[in-house]
C-alpha positions in Angstrom: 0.0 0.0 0.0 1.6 3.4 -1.0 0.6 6.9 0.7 0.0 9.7 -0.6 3.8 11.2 -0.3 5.3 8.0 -1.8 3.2 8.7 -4.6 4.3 12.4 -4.9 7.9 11.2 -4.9 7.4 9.2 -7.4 6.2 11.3 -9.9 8.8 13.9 -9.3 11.5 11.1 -9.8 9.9 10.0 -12.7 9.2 14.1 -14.2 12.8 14.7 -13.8 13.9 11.6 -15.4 12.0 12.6 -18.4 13.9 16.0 -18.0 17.3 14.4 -18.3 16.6 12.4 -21.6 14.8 9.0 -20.0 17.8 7.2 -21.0 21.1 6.0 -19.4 23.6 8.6 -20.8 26.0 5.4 -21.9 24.3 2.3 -22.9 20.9 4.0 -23.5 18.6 1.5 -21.3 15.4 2.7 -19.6 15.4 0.4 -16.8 17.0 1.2 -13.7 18.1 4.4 -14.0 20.4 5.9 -11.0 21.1 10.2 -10.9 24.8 10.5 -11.0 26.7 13.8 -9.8 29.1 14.3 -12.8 31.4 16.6 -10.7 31.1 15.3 -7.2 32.1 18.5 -5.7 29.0 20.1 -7.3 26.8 17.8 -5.0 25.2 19.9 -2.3 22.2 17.3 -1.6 21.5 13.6 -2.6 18.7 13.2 -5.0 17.1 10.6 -2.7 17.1 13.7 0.0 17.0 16.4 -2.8 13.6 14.8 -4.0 12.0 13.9 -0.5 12.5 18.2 0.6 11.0 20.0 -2.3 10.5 19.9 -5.8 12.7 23.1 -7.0 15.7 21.8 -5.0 15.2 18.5 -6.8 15.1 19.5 -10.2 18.2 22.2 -9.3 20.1 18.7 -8.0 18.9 17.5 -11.2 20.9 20.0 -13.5 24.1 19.0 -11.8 23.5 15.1 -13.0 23.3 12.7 -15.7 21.5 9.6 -15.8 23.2 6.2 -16.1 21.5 2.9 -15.7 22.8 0.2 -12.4 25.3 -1.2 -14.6 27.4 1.8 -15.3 26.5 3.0 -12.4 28.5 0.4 -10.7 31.3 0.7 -13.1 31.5 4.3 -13.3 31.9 3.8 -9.1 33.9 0.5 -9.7 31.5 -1.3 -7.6 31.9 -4.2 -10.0 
């Protein structure tokens, strides 16, 4: 069962998704799609936090990052 919030946070993740291209910037998959912070020292907020506060501070987080799917997002981090 979802509330009300949940909901609201998921259509803001999914509106600036859509604002970034819908796409993971390297492979171009549509599944699983992770924010990444191109220049880490741009990061002021995590999107997960960035998304939960307030709509403008999300899509501001949003500029600073591109979109890459679980896979590169793992190598780009080598988490693999």
């Amino acid at each position: 069962m979802t509330n009300r919030k949940t909901l609201w946070r998921r259509k803001v993740r999914q509106r600036l998704i859509k604002s970034l291209g819908g796409k993971c910037v390297r492979c171009g998959t549509k599944y699983d799609l992770h924010f990444h912070h191109f220049i880490p020292s741009l990061k002021s907020i995590s999107m997960n936090k960035a998304i939960r506060t307030n709509y403008h501070v999300a899509k501001h987080e949003a500029k600073k990052c591109v979109l890459l799917c679980g896979n590169c997002h793992r190598k780009e981090h080598g988490w693999n």
